[in-house]
C-alpha positions as a LaTeX table, in Angstrom:
\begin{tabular}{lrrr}
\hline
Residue & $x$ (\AA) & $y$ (\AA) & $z$ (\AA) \\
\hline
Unk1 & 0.00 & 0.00 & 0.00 \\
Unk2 & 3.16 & 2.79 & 0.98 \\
Unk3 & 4.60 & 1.90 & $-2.26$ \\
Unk4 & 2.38 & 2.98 & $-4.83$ \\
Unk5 & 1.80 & 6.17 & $-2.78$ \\
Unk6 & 5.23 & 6.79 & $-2.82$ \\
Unk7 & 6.23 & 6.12 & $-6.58$ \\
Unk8 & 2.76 & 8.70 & $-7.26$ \\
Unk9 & 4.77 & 11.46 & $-5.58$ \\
Unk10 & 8.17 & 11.15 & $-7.02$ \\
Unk11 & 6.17 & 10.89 & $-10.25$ \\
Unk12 & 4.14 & 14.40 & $-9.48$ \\
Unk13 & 7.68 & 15.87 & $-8.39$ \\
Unk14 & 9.26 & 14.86 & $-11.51$ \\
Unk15 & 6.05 & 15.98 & $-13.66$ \\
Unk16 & 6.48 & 19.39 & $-11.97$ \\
Unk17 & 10.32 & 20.00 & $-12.72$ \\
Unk18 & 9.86 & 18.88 & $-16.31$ \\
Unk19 & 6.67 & 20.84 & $-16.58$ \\
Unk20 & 8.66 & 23.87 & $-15.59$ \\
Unk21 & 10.90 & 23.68 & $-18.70$ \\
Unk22 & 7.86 & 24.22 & $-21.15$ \\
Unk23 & 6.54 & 26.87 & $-22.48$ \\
Unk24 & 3.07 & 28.05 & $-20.08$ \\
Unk25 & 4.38 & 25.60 & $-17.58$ \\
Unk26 & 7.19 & 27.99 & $-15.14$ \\
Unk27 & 6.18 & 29.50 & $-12.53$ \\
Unk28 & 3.62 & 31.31 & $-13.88$ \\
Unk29 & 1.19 & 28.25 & $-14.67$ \\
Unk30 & 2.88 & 26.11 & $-11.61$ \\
Unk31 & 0.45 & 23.09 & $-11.00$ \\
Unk32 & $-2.31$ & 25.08 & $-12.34$ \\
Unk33 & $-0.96$ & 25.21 & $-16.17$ \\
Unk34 & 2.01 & 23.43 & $-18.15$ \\
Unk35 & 2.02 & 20.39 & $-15.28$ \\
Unk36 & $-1.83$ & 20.35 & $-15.78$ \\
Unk37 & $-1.54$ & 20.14 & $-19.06$ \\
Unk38 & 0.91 & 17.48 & $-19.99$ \\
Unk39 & 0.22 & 15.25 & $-16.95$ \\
Unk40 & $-3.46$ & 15.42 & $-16.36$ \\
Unk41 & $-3.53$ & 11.80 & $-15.11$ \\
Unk42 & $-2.15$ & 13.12 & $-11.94$ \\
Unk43 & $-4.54$ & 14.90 & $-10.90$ \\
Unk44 & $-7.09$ & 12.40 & $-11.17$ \\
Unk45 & $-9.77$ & 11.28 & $-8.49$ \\
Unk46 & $-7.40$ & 9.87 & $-6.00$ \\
Unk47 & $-4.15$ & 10.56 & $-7.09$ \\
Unk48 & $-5.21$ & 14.31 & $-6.58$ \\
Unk49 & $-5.48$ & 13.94 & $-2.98$ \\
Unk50 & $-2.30$ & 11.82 & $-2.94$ \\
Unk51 & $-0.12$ & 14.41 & $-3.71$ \\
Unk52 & 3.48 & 14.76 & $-2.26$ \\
Unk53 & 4.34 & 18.02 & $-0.11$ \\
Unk54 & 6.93 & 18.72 & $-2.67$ \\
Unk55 & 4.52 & 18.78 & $-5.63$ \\
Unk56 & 2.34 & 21.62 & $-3.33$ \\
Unk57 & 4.90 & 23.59 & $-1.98$ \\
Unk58 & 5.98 & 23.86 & $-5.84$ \\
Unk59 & 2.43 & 24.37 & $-6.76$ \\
Unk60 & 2.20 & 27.08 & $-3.82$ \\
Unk61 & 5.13 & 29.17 & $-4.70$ \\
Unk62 & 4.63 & 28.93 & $-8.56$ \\
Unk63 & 0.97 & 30.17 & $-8.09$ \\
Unk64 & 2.60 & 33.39 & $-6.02$ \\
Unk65 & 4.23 & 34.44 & $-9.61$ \\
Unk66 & 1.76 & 33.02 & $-12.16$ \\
Unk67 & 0.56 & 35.98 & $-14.30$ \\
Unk68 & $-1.90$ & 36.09 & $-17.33$ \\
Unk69 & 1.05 & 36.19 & $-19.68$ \\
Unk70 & 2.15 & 32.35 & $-18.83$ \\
Unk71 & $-1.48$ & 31.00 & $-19.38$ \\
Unk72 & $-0.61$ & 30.31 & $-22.18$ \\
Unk73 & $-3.25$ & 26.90 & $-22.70$ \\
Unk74 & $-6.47$ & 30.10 & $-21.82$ \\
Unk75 & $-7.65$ & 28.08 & $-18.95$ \\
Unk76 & $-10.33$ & 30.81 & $-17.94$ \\
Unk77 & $-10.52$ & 29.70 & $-14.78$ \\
Unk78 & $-6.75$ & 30.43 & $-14.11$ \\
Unk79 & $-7.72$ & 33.30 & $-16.06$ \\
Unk80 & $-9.54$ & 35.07 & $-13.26$ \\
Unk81 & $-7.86$ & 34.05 & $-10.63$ \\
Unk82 & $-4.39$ & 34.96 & $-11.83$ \\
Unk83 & $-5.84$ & 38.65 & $-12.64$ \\
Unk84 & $-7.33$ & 39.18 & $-9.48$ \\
Unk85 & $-4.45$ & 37.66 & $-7.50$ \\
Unk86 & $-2.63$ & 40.76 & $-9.59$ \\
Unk87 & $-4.83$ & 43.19 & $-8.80$ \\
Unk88 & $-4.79$ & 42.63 & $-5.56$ \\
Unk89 & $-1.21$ & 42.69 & $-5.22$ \\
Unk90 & $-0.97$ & 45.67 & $-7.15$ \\
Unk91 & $-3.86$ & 47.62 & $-5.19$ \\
Unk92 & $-1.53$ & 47.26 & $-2.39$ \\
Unk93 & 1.87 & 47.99 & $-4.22$ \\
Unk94 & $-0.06$ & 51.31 & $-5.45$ \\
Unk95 & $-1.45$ & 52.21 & $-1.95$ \\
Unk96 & 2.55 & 52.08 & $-0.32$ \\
Unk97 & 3.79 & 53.91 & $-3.49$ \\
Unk98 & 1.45 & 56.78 & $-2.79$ \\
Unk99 & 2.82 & 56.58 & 1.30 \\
Unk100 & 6.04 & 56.96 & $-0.03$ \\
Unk101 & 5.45 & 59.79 & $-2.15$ \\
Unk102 & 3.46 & 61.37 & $-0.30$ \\
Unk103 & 5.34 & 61.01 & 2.56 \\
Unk104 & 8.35 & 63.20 & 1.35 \\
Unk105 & 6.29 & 66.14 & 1.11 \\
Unk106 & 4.26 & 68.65 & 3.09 \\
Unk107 & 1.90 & 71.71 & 2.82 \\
Unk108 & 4.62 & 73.45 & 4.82 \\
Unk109 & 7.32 & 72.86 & 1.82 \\
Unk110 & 5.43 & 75.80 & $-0.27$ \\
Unk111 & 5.15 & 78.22 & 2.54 \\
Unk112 & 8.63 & 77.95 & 3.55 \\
Unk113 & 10.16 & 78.43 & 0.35 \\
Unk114 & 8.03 & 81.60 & $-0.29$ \\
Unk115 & 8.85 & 82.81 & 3.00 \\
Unk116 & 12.77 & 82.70 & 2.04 \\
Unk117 & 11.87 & 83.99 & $-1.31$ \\
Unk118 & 10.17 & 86.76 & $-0.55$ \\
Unk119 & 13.17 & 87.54 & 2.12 \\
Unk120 & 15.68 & 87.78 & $-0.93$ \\
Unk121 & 13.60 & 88.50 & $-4.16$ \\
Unk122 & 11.70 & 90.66 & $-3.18$ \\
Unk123 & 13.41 & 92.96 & $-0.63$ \\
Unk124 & 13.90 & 96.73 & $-1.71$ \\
Unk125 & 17.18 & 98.20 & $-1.97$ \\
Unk126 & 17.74 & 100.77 & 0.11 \\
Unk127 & 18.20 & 103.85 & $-2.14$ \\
Unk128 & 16.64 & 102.85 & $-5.48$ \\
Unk129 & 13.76 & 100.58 & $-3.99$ \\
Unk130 & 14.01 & 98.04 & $-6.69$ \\
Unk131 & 14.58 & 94.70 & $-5.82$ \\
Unk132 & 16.72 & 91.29 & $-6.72$ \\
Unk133 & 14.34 & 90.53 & $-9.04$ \\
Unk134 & 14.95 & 93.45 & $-11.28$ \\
Unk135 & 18.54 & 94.18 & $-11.31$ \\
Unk136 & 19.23 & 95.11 & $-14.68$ \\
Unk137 & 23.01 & 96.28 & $-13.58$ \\
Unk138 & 26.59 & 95.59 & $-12.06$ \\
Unk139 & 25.80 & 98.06 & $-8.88$ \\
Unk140 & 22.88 & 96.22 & $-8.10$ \\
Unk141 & 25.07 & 93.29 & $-7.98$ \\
Unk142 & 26.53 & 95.39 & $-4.91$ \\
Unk143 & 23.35 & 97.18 & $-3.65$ \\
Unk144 & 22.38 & 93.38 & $-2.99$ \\
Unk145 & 24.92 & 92.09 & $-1.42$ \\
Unk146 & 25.75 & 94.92 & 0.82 \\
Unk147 & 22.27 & 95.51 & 2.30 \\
Unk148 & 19.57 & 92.82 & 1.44 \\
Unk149 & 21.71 & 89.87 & 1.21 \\
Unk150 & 23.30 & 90.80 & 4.90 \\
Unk151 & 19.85 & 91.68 & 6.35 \\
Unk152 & 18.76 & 88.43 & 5.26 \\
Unk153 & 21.64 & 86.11 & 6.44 \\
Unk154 & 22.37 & 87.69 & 9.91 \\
Unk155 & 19.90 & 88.65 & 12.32 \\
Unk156 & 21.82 & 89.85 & 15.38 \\
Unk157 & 18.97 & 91.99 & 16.79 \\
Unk158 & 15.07 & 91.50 & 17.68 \\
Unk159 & 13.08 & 94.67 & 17.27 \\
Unk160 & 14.95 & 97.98 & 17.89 \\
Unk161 & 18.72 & 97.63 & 16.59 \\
Unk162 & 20.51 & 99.74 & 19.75 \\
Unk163 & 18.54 & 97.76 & 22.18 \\
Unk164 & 17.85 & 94.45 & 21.79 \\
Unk165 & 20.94 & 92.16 & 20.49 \\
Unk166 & 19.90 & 88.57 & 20.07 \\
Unk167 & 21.69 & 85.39 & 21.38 \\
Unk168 & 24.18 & 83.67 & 19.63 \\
Unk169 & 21.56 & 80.36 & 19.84 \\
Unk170 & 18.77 & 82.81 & 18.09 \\
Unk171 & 20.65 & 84.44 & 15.63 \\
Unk172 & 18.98 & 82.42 & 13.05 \\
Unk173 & 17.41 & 83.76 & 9.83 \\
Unk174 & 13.73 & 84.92 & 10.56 \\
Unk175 & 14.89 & 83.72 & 14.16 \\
Unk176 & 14.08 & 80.32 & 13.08 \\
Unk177 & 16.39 & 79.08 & 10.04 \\
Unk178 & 19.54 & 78.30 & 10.56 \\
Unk179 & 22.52 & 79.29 & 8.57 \\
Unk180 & 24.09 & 75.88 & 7.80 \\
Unk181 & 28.15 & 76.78 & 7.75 \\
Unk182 & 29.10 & 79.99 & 5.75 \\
Unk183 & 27.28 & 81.27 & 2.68 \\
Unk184 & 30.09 & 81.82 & $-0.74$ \\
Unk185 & 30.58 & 83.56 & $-3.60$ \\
Unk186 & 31.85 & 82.14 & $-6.98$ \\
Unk187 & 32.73 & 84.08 & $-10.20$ \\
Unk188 & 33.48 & 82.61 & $-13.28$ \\
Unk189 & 34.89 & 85.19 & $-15.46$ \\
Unk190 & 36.23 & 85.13 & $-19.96$ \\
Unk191 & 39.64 & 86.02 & $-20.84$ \\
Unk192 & 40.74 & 89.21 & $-23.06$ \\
Unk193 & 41.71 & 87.29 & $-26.15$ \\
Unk194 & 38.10 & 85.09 & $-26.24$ \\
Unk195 & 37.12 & 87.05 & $-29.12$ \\
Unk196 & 38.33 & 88.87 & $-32.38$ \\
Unk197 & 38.18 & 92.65 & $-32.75$ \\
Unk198 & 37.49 & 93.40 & $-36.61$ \\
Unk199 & 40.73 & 95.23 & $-38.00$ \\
Unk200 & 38.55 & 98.87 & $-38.35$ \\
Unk201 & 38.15 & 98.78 & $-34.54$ \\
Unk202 & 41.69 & 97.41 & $-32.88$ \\
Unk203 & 42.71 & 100.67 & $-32.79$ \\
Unk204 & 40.04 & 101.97 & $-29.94$ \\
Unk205 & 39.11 & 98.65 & $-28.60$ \\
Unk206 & 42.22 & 96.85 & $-26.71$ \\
Unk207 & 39.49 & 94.36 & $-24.57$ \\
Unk208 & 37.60 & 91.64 & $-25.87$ \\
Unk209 & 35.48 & 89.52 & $-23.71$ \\
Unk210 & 32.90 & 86.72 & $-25.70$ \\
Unk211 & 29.97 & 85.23 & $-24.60$ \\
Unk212 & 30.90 & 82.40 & $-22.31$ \\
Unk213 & 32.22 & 79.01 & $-22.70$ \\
Unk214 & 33.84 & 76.66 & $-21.03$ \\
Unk215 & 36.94 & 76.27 & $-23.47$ \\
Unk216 & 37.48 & 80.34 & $-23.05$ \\
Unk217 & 37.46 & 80.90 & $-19.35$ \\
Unk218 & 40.34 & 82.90 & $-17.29$ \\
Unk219 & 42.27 & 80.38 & $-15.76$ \\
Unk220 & 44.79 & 82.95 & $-14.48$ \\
Unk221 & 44.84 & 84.63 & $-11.05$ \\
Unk222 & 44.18 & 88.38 & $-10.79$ \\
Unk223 & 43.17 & 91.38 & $-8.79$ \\
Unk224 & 45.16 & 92.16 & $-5.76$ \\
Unk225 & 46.08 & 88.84 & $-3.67$ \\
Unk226 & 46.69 & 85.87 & $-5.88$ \\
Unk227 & 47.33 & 83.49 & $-2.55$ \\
Unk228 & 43.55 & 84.25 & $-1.67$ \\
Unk229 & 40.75 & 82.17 & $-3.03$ \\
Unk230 & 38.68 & 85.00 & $-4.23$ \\
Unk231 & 41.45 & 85.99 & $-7.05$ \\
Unk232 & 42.58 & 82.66 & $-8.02$ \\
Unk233 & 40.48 & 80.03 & $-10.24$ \\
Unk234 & 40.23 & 77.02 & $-9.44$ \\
Unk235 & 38.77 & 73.71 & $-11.55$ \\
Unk236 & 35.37 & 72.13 & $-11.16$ \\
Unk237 & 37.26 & 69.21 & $-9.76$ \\
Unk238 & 39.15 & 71.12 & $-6.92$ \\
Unk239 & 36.03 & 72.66 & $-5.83$ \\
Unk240 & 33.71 & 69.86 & $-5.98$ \\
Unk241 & 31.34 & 71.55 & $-8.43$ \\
Unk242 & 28.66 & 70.75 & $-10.85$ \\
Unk243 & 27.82 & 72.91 & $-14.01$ \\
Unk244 & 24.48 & 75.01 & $-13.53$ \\
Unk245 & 22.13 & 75.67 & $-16.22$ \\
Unk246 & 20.96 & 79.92 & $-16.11$ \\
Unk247 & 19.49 & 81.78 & $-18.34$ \\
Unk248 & 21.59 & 82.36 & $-21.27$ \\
Unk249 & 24.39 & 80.01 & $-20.25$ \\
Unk250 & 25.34 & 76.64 & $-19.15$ \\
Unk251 & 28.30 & 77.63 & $-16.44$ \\
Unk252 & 30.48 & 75.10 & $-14.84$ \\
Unk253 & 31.70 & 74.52 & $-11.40$ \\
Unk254 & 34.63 & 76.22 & $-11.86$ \\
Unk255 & 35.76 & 80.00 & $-11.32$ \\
Unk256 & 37.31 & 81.65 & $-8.48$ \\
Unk257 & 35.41 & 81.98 & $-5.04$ \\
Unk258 & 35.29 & 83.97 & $-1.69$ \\
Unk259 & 33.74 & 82.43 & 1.45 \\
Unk260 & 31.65 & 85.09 & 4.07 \\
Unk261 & 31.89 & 85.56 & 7.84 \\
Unk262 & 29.56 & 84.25 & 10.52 \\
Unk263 & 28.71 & 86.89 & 11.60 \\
Unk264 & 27.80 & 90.38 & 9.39 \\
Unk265 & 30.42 & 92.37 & 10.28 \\
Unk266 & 32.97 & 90.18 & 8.65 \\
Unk267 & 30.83 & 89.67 & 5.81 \\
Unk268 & 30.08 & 93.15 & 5.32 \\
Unk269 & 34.68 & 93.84 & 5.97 \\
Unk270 & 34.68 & 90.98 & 2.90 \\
Unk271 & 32.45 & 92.46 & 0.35 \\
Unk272 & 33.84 & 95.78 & 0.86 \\
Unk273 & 37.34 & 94.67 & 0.11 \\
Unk274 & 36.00 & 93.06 & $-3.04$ \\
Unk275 & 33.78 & 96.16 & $-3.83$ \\
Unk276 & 36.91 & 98.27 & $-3.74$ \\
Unk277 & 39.29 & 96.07 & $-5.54$ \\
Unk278 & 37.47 & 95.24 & $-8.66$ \\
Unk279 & 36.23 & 91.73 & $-8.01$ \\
Unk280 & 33.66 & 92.03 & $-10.52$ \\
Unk281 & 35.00 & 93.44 & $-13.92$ \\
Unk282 & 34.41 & 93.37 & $-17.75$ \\
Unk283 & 35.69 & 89.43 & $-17.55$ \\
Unk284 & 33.03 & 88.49 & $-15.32$ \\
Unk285 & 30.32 & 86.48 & $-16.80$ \\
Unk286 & 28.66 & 84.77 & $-13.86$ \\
Unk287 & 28.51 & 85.08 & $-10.32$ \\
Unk288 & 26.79 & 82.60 & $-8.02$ \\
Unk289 & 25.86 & 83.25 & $-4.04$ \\
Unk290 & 25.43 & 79.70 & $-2.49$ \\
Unk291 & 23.89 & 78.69 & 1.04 \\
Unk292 & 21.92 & 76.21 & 3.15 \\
Unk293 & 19.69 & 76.84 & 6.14 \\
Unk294 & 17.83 & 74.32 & 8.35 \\
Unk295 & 14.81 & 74.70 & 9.94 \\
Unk296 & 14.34 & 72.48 & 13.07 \\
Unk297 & 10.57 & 72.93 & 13.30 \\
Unk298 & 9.74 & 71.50 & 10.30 \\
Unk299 & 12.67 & 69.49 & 9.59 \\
Unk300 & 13.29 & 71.15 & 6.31 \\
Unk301 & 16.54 & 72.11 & 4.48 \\
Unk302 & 16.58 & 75.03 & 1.72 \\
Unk303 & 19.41 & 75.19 & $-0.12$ \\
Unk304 & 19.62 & 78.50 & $-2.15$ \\
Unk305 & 21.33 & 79.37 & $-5.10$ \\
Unk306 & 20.99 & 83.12 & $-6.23$ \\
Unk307 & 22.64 & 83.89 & $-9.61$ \\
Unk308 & 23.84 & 87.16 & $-11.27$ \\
Unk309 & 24.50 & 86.84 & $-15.27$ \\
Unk310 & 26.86 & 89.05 & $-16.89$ \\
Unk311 & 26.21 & 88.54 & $-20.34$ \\
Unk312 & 28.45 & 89.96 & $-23.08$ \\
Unk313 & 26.07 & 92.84 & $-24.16$ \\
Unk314 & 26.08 & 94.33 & $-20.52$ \\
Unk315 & 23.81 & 94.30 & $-18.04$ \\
Unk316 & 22.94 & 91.90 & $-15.17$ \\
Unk317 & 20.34 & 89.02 & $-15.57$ \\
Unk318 & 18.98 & 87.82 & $-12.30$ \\
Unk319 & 17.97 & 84.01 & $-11.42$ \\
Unk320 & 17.41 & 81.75 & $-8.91$ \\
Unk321 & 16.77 & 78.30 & $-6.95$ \\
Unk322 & 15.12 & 77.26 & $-3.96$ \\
Unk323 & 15.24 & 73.64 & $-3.54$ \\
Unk324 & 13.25 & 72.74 & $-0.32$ \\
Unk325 & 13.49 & 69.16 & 1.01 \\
Unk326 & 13.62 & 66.88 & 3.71 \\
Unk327 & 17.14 & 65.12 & 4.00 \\
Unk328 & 16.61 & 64.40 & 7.11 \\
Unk329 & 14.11 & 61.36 & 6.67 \\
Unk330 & 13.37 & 59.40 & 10.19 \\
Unk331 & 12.84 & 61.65 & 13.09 \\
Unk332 & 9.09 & 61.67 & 13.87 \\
Unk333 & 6.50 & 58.54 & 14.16 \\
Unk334 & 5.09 & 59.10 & 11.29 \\
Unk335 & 8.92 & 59.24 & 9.33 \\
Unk336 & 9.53 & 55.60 & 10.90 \\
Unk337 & 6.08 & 54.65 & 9.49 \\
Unk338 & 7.09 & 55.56 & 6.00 \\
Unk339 & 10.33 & 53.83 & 6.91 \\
Unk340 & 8.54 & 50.43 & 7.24 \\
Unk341 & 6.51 & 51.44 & 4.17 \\
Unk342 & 10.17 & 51.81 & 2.21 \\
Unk343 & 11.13 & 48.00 & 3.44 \\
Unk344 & 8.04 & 46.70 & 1.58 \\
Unk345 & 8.36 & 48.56 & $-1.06$ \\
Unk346 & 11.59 & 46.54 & $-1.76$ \\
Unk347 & 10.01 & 43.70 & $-1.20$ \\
Unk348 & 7.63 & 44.05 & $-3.97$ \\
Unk349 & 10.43 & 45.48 & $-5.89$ \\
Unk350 & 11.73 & 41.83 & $-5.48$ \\
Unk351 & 8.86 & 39.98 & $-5.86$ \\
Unk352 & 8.27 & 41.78 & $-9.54$ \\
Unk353 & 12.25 & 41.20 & $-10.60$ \\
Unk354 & 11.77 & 37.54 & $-9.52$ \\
Unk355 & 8.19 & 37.76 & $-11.89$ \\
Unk356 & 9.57 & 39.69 & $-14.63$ \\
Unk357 & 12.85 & 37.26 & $-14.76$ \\
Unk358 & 10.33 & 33.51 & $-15.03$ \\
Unk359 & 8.25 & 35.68 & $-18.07$ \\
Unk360 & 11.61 & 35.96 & $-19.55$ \\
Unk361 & 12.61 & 32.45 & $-19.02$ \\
Unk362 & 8.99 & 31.08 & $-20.70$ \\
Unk363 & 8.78 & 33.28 & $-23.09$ \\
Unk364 & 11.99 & 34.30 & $-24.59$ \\
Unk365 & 12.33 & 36.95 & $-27.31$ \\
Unk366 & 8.53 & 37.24 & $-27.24$ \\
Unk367 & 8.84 & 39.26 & $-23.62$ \\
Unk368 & 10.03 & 42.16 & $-25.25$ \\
Unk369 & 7.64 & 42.83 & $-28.05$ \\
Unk370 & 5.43 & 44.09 & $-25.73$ \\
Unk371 & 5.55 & 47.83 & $-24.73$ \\
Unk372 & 3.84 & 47.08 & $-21.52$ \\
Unk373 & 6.48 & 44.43 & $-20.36$ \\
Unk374 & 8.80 & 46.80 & $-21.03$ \\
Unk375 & 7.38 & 49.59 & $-19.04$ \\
Unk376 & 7.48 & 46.83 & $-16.31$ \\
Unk377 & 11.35 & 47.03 & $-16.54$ \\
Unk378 & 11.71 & 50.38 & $-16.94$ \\
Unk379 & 9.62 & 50.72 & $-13.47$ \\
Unk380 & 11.56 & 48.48 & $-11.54$ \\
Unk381 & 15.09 & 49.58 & $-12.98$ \\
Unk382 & 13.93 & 53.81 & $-11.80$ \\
Unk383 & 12.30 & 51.83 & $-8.47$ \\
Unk384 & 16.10 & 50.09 & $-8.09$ \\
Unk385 & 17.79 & 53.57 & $-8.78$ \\
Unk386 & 15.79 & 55.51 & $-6.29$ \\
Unk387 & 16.76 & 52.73 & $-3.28$ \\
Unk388 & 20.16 & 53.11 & $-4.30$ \\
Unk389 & 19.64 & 57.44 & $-3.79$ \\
Unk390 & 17.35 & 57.06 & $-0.46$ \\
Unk391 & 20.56 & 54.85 & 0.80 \\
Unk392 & 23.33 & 57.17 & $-0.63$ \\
Unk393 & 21.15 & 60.36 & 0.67 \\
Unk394 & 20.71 & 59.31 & 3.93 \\
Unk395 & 24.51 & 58.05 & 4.45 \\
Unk396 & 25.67 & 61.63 & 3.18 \\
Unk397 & 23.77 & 63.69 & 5.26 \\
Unk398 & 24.92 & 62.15 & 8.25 \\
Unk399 & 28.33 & 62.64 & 7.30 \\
Unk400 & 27.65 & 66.41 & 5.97 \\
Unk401 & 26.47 & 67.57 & 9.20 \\
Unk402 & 29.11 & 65.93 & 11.42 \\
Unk403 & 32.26 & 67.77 & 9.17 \\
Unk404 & 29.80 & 71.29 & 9.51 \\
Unk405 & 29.68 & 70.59 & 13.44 \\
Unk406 & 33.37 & 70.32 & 13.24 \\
Unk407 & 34.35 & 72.88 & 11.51 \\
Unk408 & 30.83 & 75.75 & 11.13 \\
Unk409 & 33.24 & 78.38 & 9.72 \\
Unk410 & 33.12 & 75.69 & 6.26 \\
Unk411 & 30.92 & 76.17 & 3.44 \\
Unk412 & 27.81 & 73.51 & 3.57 \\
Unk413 & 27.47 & 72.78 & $-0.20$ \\
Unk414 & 24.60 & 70.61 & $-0.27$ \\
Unk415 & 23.75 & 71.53 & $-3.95$ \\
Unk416 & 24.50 & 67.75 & $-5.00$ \\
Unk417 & 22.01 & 66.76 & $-2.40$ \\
Unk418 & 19.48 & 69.20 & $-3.22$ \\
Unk419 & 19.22 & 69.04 & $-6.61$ \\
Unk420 & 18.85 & 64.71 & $-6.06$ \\
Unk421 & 16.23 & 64.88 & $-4.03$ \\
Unk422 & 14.34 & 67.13 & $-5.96$ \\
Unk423 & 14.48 & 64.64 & $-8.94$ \\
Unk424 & 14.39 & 61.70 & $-6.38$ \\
Unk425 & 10.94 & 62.68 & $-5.41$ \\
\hline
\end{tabular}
């Protein structure tokens, strides 16, 4: 009597593994479809409720992956229940995809970023009343700098400036963002001999600056102090840059730069020296002011970029960026919440490679002449590259703010970061 039972189940196991091989028969179809199909004596009246544990734990795990792409016999029955299984699992896959994305963002993001805008943009200069947003020339390059940009970065007293000083702790911008490190200032400036004077004019006109590229920038030092930072150029490399797209030029992260004080007198003793000496001449071409500040209530970084264009017909074109985001992921319940959400999430990352890879197996060549399966891929390879950021991201920041704890007289270039994140979410 054990015998027969026992030959039926290494039969059922074998039926399974060479089912597996056949097209329809993978995981996909499991017991339901190629093992049905080319051994349906085995699931016959008794031999059906003689199976081995093998042949169901098979049958089990094969059903998990079984799609409507490896029916390939159109059982309807598997039909219906394959496409519902999916649904199902997709319904939920969709539901901790919106957590996620929703989860990186807030109501608060907008407000904050107009709140710093406004601070900037829209702050009237002191003597001509216009604003950042309409500098048209090179002393409003100045008439920034040396009033709104210093009003906006240092706030060393609360109401009435005689009387009430603030505390070193408060001295925050609004009273409530801090300054992350030391803002800087980077020019990127054209050498004399970037462009041809026509042979009628080389007689009046000794300078010629072009429009800017890359190939054509002044490499050499100049001004007054070539040991100092601010009059010597240094490579993207040695700076740790990134080229920035502005209005009428692609710039890189090269150029020459000068780092501010921590407090506004020394900032206000650096741009004067500058002001005086010529840092901005007829070279110039671009000049970017670069800081981060943190706001603890909302757990939100802002990390500005506020560019000046000096384009070759004269002039000053203004732009900006205010990238607002939350590098700081896990801090409140709700963070460690979304946390758990971001562990499934990989696992159904891993449960559709391990589907995508059996369709593959069955079908071969045939996978990829369909748009949809190829969506399917291109989902799970941007799903793959956005684990990989959340990791990187939230291994960086750590180490960011540890070196800026160390040493807050550095400049906090989270620009890299920023800009991420921004596409990450």
């Amino acid at each position: 009597m054990e015998r027969p039972s026992t030959q039926g189940s290494l039969n059922r196991s074998q039926a399974w593994s060479q089912g597996a091989g056949q097209p329809g028969a993978g995981a996909g179809a499991g017991a339901e479809g190629g093992a049905l199909d080319k051994y349906p004596s085995e699931y016959d009246g008794e031999a059906n409720q003689r199976k081995g544990c093998w042949a169901s734990f098979s049958g089990c795990v094969g059903g998990m992956w079984a799609t409507q792409q490896m029916n390939v016999k159109g059982d309807r029955e598997v039909h219906i229940r394959t496409t519902l299984r999916e649904l199902v699992i997709y319904a939920i896959f969709l539901c901790i995809l919106c957590i996620l994305t929703f989860g990186m963002t807030s109501p608060t993001m907008y407000y904050y970023t107009k709140v710093l805008s406004d601070l900037f943009l829209d702050a009237p200069f002191p003597d001509t009343k216009n604003t950042y947003r309409g500098s048209t020339q090179v002393m409003d390059f100045w008439r920034f700098t040396q009033n709104v940009m210093l009003d906006g970065l240092y706030w060393e007293y609360w109401y009435d400036q005689p009387m009430t000083y603030t505390d070193a702790d408060d001295r925050n911008i609004l009273y409530e963002n801090k300054l992350l490190g030391v803002p800087r200032m980077r020019q990127i400036r054209m050498r004399n001999d970037s462009c041809v004077v026509p042979a009628d004019f080389q007689r009046a006109i000794k300078q010629c600056y072009d429009v800017y590229s890359e190939g054509a920038e002044d490499k050499d030092a100049f001004g007054i102090d070539n040991n100092s930072s601010a009059w010597t150029y240094y490579s993207e490399k040695e700076m740790n840059g990134s080229s920035h797209w502005g209005k009428i030029g692609t710039y890189s992260g090269a150029g020459s730069f000068q780092d501010l004080g921590l407090n506004r007198s020394q900032s206000a003793e650096i741009l004067s020296d500058l002001r005086e000496n010529l840092w901005i001449q007829r070279g110039t071409r671009a000049v970017f002011i670069d800081f981060t500040v943190y706001n603890a209530n909302i757990n939100l970084f802002c990390v500005i970029k506020l560019l000046f264009e000096f384009p070759a017909t004269g002039g000053v074109i203004p732009s900006w960026t205010f990238r607002t985001v939350k590098l700081l992921r896990y801090v409140t319940p709700m963070d460690f919440f979304v946390l758990a959400c971001e562990f499934i999430f990989v696992f159904f990352i891993i449960y559709y490679i391990v589907e995508e890879c059996i369709e593959i197996k069955l079908l071969g060549c045939q996978y990829f002449k369909s748009i949809w399966n190829i969506l399917d891929l291109l989902v799970i390879g941007l799903a793959m590259l956005c684990i990989g950021f959340s990791l990187f991201c939230t291994l960086t920041i750590g180490s960011k703010l540890q070196e800026l704890l160390e040493d807050p007289n550095r400049f906090a270039d989270f620009q890299f970061l920023g800009y991420w994140q921004m596409q990450y979410n």
